[in-house]
N, C-alpha and C positions, 0 to 999 in steps of 0.2 A: 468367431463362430456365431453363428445364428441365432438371434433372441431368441423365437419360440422354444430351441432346444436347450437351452440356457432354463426360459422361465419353465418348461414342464422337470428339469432336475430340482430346480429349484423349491415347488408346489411337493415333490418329495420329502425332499429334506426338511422342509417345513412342517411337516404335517404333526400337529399333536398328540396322534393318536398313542394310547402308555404300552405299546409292545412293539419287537422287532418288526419292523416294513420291508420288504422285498422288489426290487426294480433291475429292468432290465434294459442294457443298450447296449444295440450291436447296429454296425453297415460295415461299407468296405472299409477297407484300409487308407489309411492318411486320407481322412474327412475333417479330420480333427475330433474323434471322441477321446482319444488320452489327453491333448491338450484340455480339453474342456472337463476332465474329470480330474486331472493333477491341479488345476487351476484352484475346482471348488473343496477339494481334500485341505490343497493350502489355505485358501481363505476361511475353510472352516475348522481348523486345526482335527481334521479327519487323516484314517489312515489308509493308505494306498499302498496296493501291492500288485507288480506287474507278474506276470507269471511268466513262462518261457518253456517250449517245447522238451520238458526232462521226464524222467519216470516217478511217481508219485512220491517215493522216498528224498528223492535230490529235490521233490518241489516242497514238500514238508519241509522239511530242510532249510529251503531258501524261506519259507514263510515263517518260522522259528524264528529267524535271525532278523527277520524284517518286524516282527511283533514286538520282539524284544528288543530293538530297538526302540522303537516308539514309547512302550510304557519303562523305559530306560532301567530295567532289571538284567537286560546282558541275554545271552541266545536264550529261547524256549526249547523244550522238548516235546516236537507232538508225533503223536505214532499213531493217528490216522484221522481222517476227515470229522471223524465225529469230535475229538479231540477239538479242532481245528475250528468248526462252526462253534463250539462253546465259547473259546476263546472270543472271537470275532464278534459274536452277538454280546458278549459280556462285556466288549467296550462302549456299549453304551448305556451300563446304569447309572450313568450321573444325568444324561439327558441325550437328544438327540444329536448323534454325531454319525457322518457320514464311516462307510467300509465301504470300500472298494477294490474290488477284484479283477484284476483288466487281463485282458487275454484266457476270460475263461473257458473256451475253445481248448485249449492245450489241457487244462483241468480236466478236461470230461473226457477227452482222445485220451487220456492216459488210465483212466477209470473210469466208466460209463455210471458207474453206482453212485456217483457223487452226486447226481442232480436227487437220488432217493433219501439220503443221508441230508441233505441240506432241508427237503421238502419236511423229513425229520426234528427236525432242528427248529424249523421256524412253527411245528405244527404245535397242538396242548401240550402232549406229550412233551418235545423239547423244551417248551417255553416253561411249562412247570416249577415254581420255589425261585424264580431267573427272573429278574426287575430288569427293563433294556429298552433302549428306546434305537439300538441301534438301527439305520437307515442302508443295510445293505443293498449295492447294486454292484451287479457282474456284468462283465461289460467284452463283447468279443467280435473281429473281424469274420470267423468264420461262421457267415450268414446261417448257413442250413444247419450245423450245429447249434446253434444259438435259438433260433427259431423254433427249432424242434424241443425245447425247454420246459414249453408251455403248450405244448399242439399234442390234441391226442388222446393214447391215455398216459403220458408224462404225469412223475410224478407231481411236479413245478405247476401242475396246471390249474389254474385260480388260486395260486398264490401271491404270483406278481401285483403289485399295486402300482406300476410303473414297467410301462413296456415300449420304448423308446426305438424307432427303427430309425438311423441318421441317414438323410441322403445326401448326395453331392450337393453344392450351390445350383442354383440358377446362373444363367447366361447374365442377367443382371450384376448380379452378385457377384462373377468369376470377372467382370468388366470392371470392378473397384482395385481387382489386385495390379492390373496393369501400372507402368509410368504417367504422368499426367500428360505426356508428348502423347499418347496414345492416342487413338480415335476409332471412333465406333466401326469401321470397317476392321481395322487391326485385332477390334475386339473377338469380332463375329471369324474372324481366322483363328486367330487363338484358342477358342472356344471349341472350334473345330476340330484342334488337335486336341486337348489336352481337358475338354468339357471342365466343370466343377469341382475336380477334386484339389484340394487346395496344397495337398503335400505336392503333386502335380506341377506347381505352379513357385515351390521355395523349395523345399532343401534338393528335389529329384532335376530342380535346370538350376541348381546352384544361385537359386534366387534371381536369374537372368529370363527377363521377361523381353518380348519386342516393345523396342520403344516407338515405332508408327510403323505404316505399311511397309516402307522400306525394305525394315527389318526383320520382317515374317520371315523370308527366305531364310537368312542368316541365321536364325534362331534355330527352325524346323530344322537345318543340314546340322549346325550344332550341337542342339540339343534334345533330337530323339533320331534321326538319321545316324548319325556317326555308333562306331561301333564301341565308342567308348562311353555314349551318354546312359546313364544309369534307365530312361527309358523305355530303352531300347530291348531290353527283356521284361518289361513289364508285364506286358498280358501272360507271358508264359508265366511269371512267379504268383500272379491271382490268380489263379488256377491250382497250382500245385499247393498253396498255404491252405485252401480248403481240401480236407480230407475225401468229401465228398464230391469232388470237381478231378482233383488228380489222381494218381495212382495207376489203376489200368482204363477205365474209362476217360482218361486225360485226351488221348487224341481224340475219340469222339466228340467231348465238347469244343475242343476245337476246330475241328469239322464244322461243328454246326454252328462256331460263331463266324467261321470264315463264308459258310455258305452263304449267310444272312448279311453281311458285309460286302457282298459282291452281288447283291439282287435277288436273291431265291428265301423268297418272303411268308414259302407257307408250307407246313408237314409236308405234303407231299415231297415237294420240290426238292425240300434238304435232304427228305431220305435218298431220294434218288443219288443227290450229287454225294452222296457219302458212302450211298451202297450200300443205302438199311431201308426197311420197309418200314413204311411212314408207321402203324402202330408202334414200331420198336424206338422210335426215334424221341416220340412222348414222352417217355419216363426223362431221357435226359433235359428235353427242352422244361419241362416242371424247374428238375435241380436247378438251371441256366435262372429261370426267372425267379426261381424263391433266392438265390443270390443274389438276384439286382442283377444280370449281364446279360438280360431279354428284355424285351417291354412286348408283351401280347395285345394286337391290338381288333378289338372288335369292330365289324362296320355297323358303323349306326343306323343303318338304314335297312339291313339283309340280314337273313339271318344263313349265314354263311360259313367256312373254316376261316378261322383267325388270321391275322397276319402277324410275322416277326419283325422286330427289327433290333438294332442293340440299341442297351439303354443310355451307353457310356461312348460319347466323341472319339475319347481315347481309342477304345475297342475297336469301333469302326473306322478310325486311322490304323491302328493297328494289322487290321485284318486287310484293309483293303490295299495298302501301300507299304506299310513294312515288310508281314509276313512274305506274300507273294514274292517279293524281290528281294527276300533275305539272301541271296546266293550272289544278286549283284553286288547287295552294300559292301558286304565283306568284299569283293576282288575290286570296285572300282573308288573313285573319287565320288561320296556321296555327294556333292552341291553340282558334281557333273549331269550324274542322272538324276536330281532334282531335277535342273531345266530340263534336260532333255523329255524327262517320262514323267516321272513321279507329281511332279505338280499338274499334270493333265489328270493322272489319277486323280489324283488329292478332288482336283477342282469337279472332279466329276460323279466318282464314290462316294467321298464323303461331306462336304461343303453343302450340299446339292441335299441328303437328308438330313441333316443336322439342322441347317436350314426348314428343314421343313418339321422338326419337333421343335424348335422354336419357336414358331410359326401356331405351332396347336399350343405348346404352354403358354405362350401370350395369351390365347383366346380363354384357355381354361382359369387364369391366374389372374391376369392383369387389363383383362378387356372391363371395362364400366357396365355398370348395368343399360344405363342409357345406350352404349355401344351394343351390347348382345344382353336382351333381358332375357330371352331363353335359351337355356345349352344345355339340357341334361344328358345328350349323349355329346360326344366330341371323338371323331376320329379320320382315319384316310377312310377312303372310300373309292368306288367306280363308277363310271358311267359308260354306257352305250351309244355312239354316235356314229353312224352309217356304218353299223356292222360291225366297228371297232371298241373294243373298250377301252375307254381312256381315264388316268389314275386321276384324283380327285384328290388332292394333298388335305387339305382341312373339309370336311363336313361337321356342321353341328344341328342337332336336331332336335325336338320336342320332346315332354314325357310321352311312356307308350310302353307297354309290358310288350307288345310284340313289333320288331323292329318295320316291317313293311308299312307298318297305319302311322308311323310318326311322321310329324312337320317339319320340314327342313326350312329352319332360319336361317342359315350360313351357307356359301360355297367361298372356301380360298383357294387360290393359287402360291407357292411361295418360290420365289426364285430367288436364287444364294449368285450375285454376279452379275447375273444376265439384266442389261434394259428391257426394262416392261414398257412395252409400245399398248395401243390399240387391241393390237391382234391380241393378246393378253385376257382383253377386256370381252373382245368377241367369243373367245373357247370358253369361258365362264357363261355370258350370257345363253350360246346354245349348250352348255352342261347344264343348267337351271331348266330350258325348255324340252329337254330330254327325258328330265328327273317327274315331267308333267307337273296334275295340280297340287301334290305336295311340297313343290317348290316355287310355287308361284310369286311367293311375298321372301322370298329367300334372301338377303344382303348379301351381295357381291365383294369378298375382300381378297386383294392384291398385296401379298408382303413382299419386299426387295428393297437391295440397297438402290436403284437408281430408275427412275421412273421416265419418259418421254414426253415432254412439254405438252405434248397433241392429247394424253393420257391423263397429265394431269388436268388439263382444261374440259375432257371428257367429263370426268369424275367430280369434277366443282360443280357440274351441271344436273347430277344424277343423284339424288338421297340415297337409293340403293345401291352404290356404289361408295367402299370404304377401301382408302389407300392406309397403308403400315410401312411405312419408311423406318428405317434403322432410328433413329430419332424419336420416333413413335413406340417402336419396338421394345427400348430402352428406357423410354420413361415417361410416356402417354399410357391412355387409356383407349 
């Protein structure tokens, strides 16, 4: 797991301060925050308690038996929440000791009052005649309950001293779990399907990763094609575990991540393709991204309607080549229509924009100051050339409270596959002369795995021109 998310639990539990502390961590599912909260429970002889979808009585219940074990007096009796936080808070008068309460999503779906009763608990009132240093943090995959904790007028709000949102790895980072046979092209496929999330990647392909290019095929028919790969229903089960994702609005968000997976990138469009009119479609696209299974993206340059895209590989493998030919997989030999269909898809849906948020987190993350010293906006964008608009995968631009008067320092291209010739090099130079004199002194960048000798020699020649090879991508600046 990730140091930074490591050292901010840490800067937690550490803290001196002589009263109850309150923290919060939540993202998706299999990121690794239970590993990383069982982890620091054990090494701090703290107590952890998972929860599980029952009715408040059966969780009392199970949390009785779990307490008492711990302070080794044999089951508790508690008969309701307020009960409950006393206990909890009062394991730590001796000094600071971690509580953890993991799936607390399922705590609050079962009674909404519990965030008031906690809020309770930790406030004068609760803490009153009570010595505690405990270090509580509640911890839960369902984003928008979770979120909504502290947002508002919640009771929870400005109580949290720790509010922890986990995301998946990076592209870097999800290229360590591979085999050492592995190579950066296998990487950038892998990553494709199955992005950063790490359970993704072990117990859901059976700890079966590709071991070089080879083996992508074999892998992908295996282990998210086949109709027995655990996978293979994924998008539909993150969906339905959040309360506010599934239920009766379940196919709408669906819709709208299929719409976005297959090119139709702005309200408008999704309503249309779903059959809702773009304001009605709002309220959902919000829940989509306070989940994490959107990413809204502004042009840096316009001041315009947004664009969509999905945040998660997964997802947009999902949408774009699962769902759609869910009627084939089941009746035929999935590694058949792999060759046949599905990896033209693949290579063309989704390869193709993953690639190109690659492409922007590199710029935003991992580019040098000396590479780009200015980026304060970073996004897709367009241009206009003989009438046509054409997409602009990376722009980054200057400060500027109004997007038309900023400086564009950047233009990229990124291509997932394709040889980057010349020609490459020309659509960039007339997208920079299009863009006029706000892009005059702009830096030309070309990301892709495989560049054209004539391109490269181009580019040796030119200051304003920056090449990003998989290599570079991976672990340059």
């Amino acid at each position: 797991m990730r140091s930074h998310d490591r050292d901010a639990v840490t800067a937690f539990l550490e803290s001196t301060v002589d009263r109850p502390t309150f923290g919060i961590v939540y993202g998706r599912r299999r990121i690794g925050k239970s590993t990383m909260l069982v982890d620091t429970a054990d090494r701090r002889n703290g107590f952890y308690f998972e929860a599980i979808r029952v009715e408040t009585p059966a969780q009392l219940e199970r949390l009785g038996a779990a307490l008492g074990a711990f302070l080794g007096v044999g089951r508790l009796a508690i008969a309701n929440w307020e009960e409950a936080f006393a206990l909890l808070l009062g394991l730590g008068e001796r000094g600071p000791l971690p509580v953890i309460l993991d799936e607390f999503g399922y705590i609050v779906e079962a009674d909404p009052s519990v965030a008031s009763v906690l809020a309770a608990a930790l406030g004068p009132g609760g803490r009153r005649g009570q010595q505690s240093q405990a270090r509580l943090i509640v911890c839960g995959s369902a984003i928008t309950i979770m979120r909504a904790l502290t947002e508002g007028q919640s009771a929870l709000r400005g109580r949290a001293s720790l509010e922890l949102v986990m995301q998946p790895d990076d592209f870097r980072t999800a290229a360590t779990w591979l085999p050492k046979s592995a190579d950066l092209p296998t990487a950038t496929r892998t990553f494709s399907v199955i992005g950063g999330v790490i359970g993704y990647a072990t117990d859901m392909v059976n700890f079966d990763l590709p071991k070089d290019r080879d083996d992508v095929d074999r892998w992908v028919v295996d282990r998210v094609l086949s109709a027995s790969a655990t996978l293979h229903r994924e998008a539909t089960t993150l969906l339905a575990e959040d309360p506010n994702l599934g239920g009766k609005s379940a196919l709408i968000h669906h819709g709208i991540l299929g719409a976005i997976a297959n090119g139709t990138v702005t309200s408008a469009g999704i309503g249309k393709a779903i059959a809702r009119q773009a304001s009605n479609v709002d309220v959902f696209l919000r829940r989509l991204i306070d989940a994490g299974f959107v990413t809204r993206h502004e042009d840096p340059i316009r001041k315009r309607r947004p664009a969509f895209s999905l945040a998660d590989p997964f997802l947009q493998f999902h949408y774009a080549v699962l769902e759609p030919h869910g009627a084939q997989l089941r009746g035929r030999d999935p590694s058949a229509l792999w060759d046949e269909r599905l990896k033209a898809t693949f290579n063309a849906k989704v390869r193709g924009p993953v690639f190109e948020e690659m492409a922007r987190t590199w710029v935003a993350r991992f580019a040098s100051h000396a590479t780009l010293p200015v980026r304060d906006f970073l996004g897709p964008s367009t241009v206009v050339v003989g009438g046509i608009e054409r997409q602009v995968d990376v722009l980054v631009a200057g400060p500027g409270a109004v997007p038309n008067e900023r400086t564009i320092t950047a233009l990229g291209e990124a291509k997932a596959g394709d040889l980057l010739t010349t020609r490459h090099l020309d659509d960039l130079v007339m997208f920079r002369g299009a863009l006029g004199e706000d892009a005059t002194d702009a830096t030309l960048f070309l990301f892709g795995e495989r560049f054209h000798q004539e391109l490269v020699t181009a580019a040796a020649g030119r200051p304003d021109v920056q090449l990003v090879g998989l290599e570079r991508l991976y672990f340059g600046s």
